[in-house]
Each structure stands twice: as C-alpha cells, then as structure tokens.
LUMROKE-573996 format. One line per 5 residues: their letters; for each residue x, y, z of N, C-alpha, C, O. Coordinates in steps of 0.001 Angstrom, whole numbers, plus 524288, in hexadecimal, padded with zeros to 5 digits. Layout:
<atoms>
A) X Y Z X Y Z X Y Z X Y Z; ...
</atoms>
This chain:
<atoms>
XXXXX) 7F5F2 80CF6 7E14C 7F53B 807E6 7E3F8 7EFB6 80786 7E63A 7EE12 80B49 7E8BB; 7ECD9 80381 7E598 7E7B0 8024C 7E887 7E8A8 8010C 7EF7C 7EB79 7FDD7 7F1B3; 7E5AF 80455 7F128 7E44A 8045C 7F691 7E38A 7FD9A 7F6BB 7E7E5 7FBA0 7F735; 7E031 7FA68 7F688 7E17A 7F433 7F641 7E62B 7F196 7F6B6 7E74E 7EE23 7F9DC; 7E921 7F3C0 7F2E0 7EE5C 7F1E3 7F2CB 7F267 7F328 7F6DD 7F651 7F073 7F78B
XXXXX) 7F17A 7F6AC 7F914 7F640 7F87D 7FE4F 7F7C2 7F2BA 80084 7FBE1 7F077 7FF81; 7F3B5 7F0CA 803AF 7F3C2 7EBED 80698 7F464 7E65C 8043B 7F5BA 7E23A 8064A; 7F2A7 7E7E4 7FDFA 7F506 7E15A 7FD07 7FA5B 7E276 7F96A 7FC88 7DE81 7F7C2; 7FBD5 7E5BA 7F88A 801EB 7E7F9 7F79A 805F9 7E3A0 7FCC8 8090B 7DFEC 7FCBC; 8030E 7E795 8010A 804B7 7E3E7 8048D 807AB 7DE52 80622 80B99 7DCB3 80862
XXXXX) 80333 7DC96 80379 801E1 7D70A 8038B 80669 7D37C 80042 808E4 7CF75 8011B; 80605 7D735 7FC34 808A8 7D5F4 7F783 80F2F 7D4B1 7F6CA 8119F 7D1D5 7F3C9; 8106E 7D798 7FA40 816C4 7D6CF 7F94C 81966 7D9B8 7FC97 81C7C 7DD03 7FAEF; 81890 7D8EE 801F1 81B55 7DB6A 80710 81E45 7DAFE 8085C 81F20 7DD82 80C5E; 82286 7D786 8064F 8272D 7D6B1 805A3 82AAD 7D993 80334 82EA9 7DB2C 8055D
XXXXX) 82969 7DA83 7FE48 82ADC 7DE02 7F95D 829BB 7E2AF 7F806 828C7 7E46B 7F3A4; 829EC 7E597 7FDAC 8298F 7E971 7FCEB 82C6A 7EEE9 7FC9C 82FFB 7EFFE 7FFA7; 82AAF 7F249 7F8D2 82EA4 7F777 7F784 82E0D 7FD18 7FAB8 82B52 7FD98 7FEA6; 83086 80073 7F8C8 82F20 804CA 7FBF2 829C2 8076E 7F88D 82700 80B06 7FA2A; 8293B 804E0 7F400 8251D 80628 7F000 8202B 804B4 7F1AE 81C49 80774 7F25E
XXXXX) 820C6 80021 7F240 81B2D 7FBEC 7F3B8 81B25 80074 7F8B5 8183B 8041B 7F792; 81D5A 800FA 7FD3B 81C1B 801D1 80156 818F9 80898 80262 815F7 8095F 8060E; 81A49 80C52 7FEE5 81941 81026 7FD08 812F1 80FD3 7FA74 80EA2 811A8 7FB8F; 8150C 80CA0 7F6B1 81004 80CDC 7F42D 80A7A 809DF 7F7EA 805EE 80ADA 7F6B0; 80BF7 80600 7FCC5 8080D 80579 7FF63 806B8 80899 80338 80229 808BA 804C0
XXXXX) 80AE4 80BE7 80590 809AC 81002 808C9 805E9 81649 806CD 803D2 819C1 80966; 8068F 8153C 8007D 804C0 8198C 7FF37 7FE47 817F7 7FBF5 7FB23 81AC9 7F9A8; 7FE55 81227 7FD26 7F9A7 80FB3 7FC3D 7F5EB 810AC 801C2 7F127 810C4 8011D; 7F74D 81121 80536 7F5D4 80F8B 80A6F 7F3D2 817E9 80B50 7EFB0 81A02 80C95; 7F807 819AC 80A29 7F814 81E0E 80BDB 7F1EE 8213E 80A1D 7EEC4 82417 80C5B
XXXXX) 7F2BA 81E02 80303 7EE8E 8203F 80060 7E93C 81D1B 80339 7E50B 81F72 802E3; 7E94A 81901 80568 7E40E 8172E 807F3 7E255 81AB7 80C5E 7DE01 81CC8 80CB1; 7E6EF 81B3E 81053 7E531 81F68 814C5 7E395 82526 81208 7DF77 826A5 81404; 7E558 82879 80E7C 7E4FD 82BB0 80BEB 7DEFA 82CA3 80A8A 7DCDF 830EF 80B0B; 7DC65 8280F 808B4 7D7E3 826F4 80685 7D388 82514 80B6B 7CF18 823FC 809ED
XXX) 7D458 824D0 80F5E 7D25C 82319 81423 7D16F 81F45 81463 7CCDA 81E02 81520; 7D5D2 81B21 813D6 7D487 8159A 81449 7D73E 8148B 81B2D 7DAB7 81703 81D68; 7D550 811CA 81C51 7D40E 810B5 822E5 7D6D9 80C2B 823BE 7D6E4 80A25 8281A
</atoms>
C-alpha cells in the first residue's frame, strides 16, 4: 500500500469498513512511523 493512500483510504469509504481495510491501514501507518514519518 502507498504511504499517500493511508489517509485517502480514509476518505474513501468509512462506512464500509472491514477488519481488512482496518489492518491494512494500521499496518500502512505503522510502516510510516517505522520509516520516520512524523
């Protein structure tokens, strides 16, 4: 997943969301802090 995309994932369908989507943005996010994003 692109670091970009975490936040407009978001955007996208916050309603409809799975335990998948939610995983996969936490482990989007995880990989930004990981990488020293601030």
């Amino acid at each position: 997943m692109h670091p970009s995309t975490c936040s407009s994932s978001l955007r996208a369908s916050p309603k409809r969301w799975g335990f998948r989507d939610v995983s996969d943005w936490l482990s989007c996010i995880s990989n930004k802090l990981f990488n020293g994003w601030h």
